[in-house]
C-alpha positions as CSV (number, residue, x, y, z in Angstrom):
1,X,0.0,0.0,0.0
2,X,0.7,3.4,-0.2
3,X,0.8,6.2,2.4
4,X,0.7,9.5,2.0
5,X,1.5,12.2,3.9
6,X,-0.2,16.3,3.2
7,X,1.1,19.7,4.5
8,X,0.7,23.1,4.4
9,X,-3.1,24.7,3.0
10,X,-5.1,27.3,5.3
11,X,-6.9,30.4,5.1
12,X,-5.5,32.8,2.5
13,X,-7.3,36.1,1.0
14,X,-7.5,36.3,-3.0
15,X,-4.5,37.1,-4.8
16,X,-2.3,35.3,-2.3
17,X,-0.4,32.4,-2.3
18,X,-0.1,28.9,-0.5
19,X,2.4,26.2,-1.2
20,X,0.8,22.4,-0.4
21,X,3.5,19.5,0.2
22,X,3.1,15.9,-0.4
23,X,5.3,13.0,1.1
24,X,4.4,9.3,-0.7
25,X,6.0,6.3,1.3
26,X,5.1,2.5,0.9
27,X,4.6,0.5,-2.4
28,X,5.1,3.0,-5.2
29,X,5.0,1.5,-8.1
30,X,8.0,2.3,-11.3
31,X,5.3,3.5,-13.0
32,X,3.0,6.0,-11.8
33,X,1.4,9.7,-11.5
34,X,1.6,12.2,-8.3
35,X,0.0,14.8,-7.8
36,X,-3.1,16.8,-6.6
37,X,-6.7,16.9,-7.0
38,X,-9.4,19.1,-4.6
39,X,-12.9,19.0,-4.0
40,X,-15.2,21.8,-3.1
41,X,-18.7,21.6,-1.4
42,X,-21.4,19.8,-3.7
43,X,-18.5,19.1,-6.3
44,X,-17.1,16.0,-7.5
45,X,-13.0,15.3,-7.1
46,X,-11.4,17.2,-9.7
47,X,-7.9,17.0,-11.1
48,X,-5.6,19.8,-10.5
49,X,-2.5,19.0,-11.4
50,X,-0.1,15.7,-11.9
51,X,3.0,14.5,-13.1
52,X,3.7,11.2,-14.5
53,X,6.9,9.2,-13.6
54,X,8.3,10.2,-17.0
55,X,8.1,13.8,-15.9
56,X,5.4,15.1,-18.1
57,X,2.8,17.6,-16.2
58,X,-0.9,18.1,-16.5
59,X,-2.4,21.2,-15.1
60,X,-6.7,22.0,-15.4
61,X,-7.2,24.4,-17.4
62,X,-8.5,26.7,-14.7
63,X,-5.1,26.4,-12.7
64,X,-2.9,27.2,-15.7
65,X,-0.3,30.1,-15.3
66,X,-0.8,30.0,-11.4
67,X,-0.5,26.9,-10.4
68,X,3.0,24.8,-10.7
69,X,3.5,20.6,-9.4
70,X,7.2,20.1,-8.3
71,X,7.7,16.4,-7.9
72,X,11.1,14.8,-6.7
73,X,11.3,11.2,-7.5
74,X,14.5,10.1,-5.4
75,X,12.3,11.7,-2.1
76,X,8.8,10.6,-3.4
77,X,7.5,14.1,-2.6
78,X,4.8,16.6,-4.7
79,X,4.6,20.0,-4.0
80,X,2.0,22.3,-5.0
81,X,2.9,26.1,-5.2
82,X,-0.4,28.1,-5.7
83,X,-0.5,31.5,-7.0
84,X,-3.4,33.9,-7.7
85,X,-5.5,32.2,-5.6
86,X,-9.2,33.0,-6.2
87,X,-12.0,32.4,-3.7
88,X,-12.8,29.5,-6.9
89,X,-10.2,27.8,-5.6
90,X,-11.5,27.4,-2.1
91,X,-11.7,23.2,-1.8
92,X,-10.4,20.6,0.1
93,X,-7.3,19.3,-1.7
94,X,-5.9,15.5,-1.8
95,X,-2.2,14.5,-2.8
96,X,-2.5,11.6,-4.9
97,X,-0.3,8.7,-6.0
98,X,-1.9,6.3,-9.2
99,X,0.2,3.7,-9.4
100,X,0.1,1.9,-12.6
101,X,1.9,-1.5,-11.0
102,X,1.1,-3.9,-8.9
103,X,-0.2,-2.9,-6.2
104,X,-2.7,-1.1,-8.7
105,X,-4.7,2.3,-8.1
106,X,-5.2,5.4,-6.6
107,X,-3.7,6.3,-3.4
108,X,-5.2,9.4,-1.5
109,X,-3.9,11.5,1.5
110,X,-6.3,12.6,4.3
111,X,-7.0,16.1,2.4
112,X,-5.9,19.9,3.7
113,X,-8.2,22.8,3.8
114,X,-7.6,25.6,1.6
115,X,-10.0,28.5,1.4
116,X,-9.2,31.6,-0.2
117,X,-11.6,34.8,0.9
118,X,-12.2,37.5,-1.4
């Protein structure tokens, strides 16, 4: 299995900035993505950003140009530096591992708080 382990998030007004750190321990597979994904009241998990293993980075349109995923591979960490936040960006967010190896799936952290007041 996988553990992961989430830092950082809080109360920030809009314009502002948070950074959100990730540390992935256990069974990580060769192959896999890590990154970040949020939820916000009512709303279904959404995909903010992720790198695969390869090192190729995929952002949600709505994060683009503020948002940047820094992923270290030798520490198994993910870091989220937010920029710009808008009050749309309020959500609880979940570091994520998908490992594409045995042992298959998704992987989730316990979520941090991040709510950005206008």
């Amino acid at each position: 299995q996988v553990q992961l382990v989430e830092s950082g998030g809080g109360l920030v007004q809009a314009g502002g900035s948070l950074r959100l750190s990730c540390a992935a321990s256990g069974s990580i597979s060769r192959i896999n993505d890590m990154g970040w994904y949020h939820q916000a009241p009512g709303k279904q998990r959404e995909l903010v950003a992720t790198e695969t293993s390869g090192g190729r980075t995929n952002y949600a349109d709505s994060v683009k140009g503020r948002f940047t995923l820094s992923r270290d591979n030798e520490k198994n960490t993910v870091d989220l530096q937010m920029s710009k936040l808008e009050p749309e960006d309020t959500a609880v967010y979940y570091c994520n591992v998908r490992n594409f190896l045995p042992p298959m799936g998704y992987y989730w952290g316990q979520g941090t708080q991040v709510t950005v007041s206008s």
